[in-house]
C-alpha positions in Angstrom: -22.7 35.8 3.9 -22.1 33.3 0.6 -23.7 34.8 -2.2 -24.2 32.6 -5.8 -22.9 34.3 -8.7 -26.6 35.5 -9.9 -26.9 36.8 -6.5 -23.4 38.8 -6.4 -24.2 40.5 -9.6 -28.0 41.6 -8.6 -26.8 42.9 -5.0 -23.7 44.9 -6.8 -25.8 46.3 -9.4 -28.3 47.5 -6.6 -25.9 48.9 -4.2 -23.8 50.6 -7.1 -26.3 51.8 -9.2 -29.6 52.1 -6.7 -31.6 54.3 -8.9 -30.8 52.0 -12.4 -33.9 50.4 -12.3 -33.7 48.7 -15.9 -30.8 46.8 -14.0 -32.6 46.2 -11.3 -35.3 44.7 -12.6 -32.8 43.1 -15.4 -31.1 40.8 -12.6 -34.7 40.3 -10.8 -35.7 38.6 -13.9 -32.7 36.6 -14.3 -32.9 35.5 -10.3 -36.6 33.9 -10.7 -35.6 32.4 -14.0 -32.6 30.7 -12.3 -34.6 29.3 -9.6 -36.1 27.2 -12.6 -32.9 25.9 -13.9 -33.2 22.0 -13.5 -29.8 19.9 -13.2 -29.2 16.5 -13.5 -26.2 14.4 -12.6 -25.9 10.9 -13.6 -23.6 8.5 -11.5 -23.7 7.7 -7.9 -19.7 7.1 -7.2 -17.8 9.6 -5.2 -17.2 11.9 -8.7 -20.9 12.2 -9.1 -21.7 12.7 -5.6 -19.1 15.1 -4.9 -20.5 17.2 -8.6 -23.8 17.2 -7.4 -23.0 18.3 -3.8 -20.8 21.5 -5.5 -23.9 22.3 -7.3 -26.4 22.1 -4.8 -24.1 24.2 -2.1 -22.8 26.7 -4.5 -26.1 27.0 -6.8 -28.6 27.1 -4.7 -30.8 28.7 -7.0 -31.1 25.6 -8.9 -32.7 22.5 -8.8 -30.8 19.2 -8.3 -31.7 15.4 -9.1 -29.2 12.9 -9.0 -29.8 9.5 -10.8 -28.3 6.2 -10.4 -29.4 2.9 -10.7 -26.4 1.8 -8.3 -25.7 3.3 -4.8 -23.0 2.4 -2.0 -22.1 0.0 -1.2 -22.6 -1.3 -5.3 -20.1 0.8 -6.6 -16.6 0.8 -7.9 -15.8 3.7 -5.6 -17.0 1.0 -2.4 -14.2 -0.7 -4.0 -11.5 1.5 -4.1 -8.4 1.8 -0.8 -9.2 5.4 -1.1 -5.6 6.3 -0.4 -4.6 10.2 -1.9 -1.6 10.5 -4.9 -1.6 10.1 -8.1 0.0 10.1 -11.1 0.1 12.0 -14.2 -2.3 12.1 -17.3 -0.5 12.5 -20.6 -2.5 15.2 -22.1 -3.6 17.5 -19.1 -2.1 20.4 -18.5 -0.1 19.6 -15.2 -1.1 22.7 -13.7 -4.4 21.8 -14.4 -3.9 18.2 -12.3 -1.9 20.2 -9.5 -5.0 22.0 -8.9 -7.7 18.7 -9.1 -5.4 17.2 -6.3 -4.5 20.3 -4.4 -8.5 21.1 -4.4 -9.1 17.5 -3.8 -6.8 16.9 -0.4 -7.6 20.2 0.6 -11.2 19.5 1.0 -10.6 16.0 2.7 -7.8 17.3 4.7 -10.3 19.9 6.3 -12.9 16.9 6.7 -10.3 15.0 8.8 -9.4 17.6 10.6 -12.6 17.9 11.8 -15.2 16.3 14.1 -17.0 14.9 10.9 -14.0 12.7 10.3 -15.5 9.7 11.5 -18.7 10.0 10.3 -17.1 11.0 7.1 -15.0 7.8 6.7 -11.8 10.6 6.4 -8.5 10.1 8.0 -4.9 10.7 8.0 -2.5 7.8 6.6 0.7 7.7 6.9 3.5 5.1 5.5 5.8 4.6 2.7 6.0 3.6 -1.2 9.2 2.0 -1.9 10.4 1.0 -5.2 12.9 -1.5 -6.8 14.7 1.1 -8.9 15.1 4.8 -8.6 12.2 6.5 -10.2 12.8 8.9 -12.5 10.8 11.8 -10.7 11.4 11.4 -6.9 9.3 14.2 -6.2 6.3 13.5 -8.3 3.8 16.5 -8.6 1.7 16.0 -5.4 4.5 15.6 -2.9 4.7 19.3 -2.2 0.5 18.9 -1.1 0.8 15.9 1.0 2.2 15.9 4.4 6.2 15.4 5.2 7.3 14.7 2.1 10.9 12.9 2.4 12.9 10.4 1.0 12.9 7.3 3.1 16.3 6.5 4.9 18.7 3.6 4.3 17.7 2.4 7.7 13.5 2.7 6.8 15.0 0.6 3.4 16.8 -2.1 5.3 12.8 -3.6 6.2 12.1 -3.9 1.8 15.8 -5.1 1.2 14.1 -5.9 -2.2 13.4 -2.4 -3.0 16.3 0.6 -3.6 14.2 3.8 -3.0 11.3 5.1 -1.0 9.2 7.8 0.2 7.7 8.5 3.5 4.9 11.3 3.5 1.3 11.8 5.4 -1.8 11.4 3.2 -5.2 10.8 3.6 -7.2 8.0 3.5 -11.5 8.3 2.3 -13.3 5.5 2.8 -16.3 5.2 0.6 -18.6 2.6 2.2 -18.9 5.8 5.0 -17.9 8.8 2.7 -20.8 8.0 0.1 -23.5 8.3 2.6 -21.8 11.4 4.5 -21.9 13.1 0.9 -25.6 11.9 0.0 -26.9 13.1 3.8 -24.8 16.7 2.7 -26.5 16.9 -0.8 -30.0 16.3 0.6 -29.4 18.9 3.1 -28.3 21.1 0.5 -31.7 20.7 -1.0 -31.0 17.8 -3.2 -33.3 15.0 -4.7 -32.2 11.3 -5.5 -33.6 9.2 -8.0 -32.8 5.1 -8.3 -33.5 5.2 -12.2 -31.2 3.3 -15.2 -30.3 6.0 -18.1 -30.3 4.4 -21.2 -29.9 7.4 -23.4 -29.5 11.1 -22.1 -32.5 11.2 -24.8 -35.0 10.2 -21.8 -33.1 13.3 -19.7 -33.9 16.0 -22.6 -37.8 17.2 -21.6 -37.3 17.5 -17.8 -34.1 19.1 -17.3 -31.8 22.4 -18.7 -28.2 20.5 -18.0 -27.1 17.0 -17.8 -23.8 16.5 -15.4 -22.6 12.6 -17.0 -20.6 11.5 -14.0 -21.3 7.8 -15.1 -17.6 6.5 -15.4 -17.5 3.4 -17.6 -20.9 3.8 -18.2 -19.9 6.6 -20.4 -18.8 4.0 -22.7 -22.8 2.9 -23.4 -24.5 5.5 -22.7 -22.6 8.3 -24.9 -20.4 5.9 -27.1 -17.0 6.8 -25.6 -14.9 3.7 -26.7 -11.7 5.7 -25.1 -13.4 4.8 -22.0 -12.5 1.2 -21.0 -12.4 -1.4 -17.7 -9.9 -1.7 -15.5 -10.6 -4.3 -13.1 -9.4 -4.0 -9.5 -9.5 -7.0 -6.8 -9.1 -6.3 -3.0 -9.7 -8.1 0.2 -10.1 -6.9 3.5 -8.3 -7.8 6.4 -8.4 -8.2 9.8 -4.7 -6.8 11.2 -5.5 -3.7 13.4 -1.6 -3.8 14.9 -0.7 -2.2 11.4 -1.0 1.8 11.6 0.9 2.4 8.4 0.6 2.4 4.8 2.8 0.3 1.9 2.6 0.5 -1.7 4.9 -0.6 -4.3 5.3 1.6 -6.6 4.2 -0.5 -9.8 0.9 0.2 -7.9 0.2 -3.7 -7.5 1.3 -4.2 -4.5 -0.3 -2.0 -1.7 -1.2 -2.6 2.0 -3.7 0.2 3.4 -4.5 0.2 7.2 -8.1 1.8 7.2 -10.7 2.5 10.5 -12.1 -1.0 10.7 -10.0 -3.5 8.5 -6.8 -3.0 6.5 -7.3 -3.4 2.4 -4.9 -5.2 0.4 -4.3 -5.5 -3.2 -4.7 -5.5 -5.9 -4.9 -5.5 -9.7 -4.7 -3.8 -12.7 -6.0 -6.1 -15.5 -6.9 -3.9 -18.5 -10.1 -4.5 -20.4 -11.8 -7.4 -18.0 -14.7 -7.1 -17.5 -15.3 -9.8 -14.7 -16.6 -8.8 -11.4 -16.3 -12.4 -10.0 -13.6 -13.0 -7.4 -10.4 -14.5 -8.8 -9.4 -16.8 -6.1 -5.6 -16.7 -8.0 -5.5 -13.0 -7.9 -6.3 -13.4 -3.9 -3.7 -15.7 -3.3 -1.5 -13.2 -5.3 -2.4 -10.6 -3.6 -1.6 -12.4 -0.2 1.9 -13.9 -1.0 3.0 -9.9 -2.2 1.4 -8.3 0.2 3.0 -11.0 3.3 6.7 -10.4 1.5 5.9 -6.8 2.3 4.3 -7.5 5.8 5.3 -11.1 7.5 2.5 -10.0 9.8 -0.4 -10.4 7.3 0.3 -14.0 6.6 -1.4 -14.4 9.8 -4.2 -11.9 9.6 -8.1 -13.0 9.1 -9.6 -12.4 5.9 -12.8 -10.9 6.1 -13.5 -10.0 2.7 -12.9 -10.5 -1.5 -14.0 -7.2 -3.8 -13.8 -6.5 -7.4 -14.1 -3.4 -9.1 -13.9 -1.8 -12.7 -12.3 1.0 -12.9 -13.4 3.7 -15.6 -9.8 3.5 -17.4 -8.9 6.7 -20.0 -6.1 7.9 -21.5 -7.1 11.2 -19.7 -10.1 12.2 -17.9 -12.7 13.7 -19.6 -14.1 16.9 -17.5 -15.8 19.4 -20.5 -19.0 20.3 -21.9 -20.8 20.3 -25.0 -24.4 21.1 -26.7 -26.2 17.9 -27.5 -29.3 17.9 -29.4 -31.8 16.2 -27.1 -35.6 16.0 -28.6 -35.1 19.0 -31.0 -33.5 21.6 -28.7 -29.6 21.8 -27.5 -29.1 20.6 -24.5 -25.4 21.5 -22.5 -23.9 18.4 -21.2 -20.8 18.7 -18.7 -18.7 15.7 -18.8 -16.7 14.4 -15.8 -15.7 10.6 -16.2 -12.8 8.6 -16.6 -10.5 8.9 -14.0 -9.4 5.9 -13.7 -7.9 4.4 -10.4 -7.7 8.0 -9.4 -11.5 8.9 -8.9 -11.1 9.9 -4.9 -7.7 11.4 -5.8 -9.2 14.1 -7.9 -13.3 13.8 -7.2 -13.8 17.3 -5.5 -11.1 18.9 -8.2 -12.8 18.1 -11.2 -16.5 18.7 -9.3 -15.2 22.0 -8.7 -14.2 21.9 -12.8 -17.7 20.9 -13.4 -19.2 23.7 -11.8 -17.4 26.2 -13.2 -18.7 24.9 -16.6 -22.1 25.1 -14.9 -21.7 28.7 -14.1 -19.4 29.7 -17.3 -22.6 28.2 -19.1 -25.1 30.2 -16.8 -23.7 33.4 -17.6 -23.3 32.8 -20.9 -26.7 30.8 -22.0 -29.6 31.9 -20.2 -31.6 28.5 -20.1 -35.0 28.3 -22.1 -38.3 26.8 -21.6 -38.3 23.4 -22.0 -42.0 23.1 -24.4 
């Protein structure tokens, strides 16, 4: 039996102290109130979803709305290869990032494992990033959570004579054309409620709900004046090569060749502070040339589709709360943007971050009539 954490302390207070009945009736109290606790969470991407699925399953007692004005397949996260690793953030604690991937491939790994995998979009991947020059860490932080971990042979090499190092290892790959959906059909099943609405101000939020969740990613940038929150624009094409089962990346991250359920994705680009979302017809042929030295195969191989994307570039991500003074009374916001190309990397490890600020914030602020 899951209990929330309103729940666990009225049924230990009962069972421990049966004949307390100022505590009893304390944590009765405290249940209905909870039951009016109205959350909010702004952005539709896989971050947002995933936050407002953790709230809804773990918080029951709550009330959840999610509001976007973009769904799947009109967001960056459609965009993204959806491949797991990642790199490091200057500023967070690395423990802390061990545990947002850890939490994060656990979750999908569990997914794919599963008989939900399909209708998920979740799968294993597995394949090789190579690289021109040894890298200073050849055993970056999320090798010991992936699958298989090793450095690639001289005889794997001999294919990329270009390239001097490698690594070989199992990940997973989420695609979020079919993950997005999967995660809305969980959250309304969890007793969520969608709303197709365009936040211009968290000011508009402040009368109808206790807590905002801002999981709007370069939206952020508008709506709550974060200039450290910038674009980073991403093209991609689909392709039609279903003889290739595994991945390739370069590891500059420019050059990447991702063998999904129904296409394989090639890419990309990493052009800082562009905000176009028109296809670059150079950046395709780009992408095609690298991606053919890589694969001979793929020159070939039918395109089927061009995407662009912008990415919600940070120095770090930004996954805290604060009091903001909404229509005269302090409103908690919880903050979880800004993860750059790394947003299905680390989506259910900083939702998981996000409700704990929830439920730190719960305990420690009873919420107030809204008048």
């Amino acid at each position: 039996m899951h209990l929330n954490l309103a729940s666990f302390c009225f049924v230990f207070c009962f069972y421990s102290q049966p004949n307390n009945i100022n505590l009893y009736m304390y944590y009765s109290k405290a249940l209905t109130k909870m039951k009016s606790v109205k959350i909010v969470v702004v952005g539709a991407g896989v971050v947002g979803f995933s936050t407002a699925v953790c709230i809804a399953e773990v918080l029951p007692f709550c009330s959840v709305t999610l509001l976007a004005d973009q769904f799947t397949p009109d967001t960056t996260s459609d965009v993204a290869a959806g491949i797991l690793f990642a790199s490091e953030f200057p500023e967070i604690p690395l423990e802390r990032q061990r545990r947002w991937f850890k939490e994060s491939f656990d979750h999908l790994l569990a997914i794919a494992q599963s008989q939900e995998s399909s209708d998920a979009g979740v799968l294993l991947s597995s394949g090789w990033q190579i690289f021109k020059d040894v890298p200073a860490d050849k055993n970056p932080f999320w090798s010991e959570y992936v699958l298989g971990f090793r450095t690639m042979s001289g005889r794997e090499l001999k294919r990329f004579p270009n390239h001097k190092f490698g690594q070989a290892f199992t990940t997973i790959k989420c695609e979020c054309s079919t993950y997005l959906p999967w995660l809305e059909n969980r959250f309304i099943k969890a007793g969520g409620r969608i709303i197709r609405k365009r936040v211009s101000s968290f000011e508009e939020l402040g009368p109808s709900y206790d807590l905002i969740v801002n999981c709007c990613g370069l939206g952020s940038r508008s709506l709550v004046g974060d200039e450290e929150v910038y674009p980073v624009r991403g093209q991609v094409l689909k392709l039609q090569a279903p003889w290739l089962q595994h991945f390739i990346r370069d590891g500059d991250g420019l050059t990447y060749i991702y063998p999904g359920t129904h296409s394989v994705t090639v890419g990309g680009t990493r052009q800082v502070g562009d905000w176009r979302l028109e296809v670059d017809q150079g950046d395709s042929e780009g992408i095609l040339e690298r991606c053919s030295q890589l694969e001979p195969s793929l020159s070939r191989a039918q395109v089927l589709g061009e995407w662009v994307g912008l990415r919600p570039g940070r120095r770090n991500p930004r996954v805290e709360r604060e009091l903001v003074l909404l229509g005269g009374r302090q409103v908690p916001v919880v903050h979880n943007y800004g993860h750059g190309g790394w947003g299905v990397t680390l989506s259910w490890g900083t939702a998981l971050d996000a409700l704990g600020l929830i439920r730190s914030w719960l305990c420690e602020s009873p919420p107030k009539a809204r008048l």
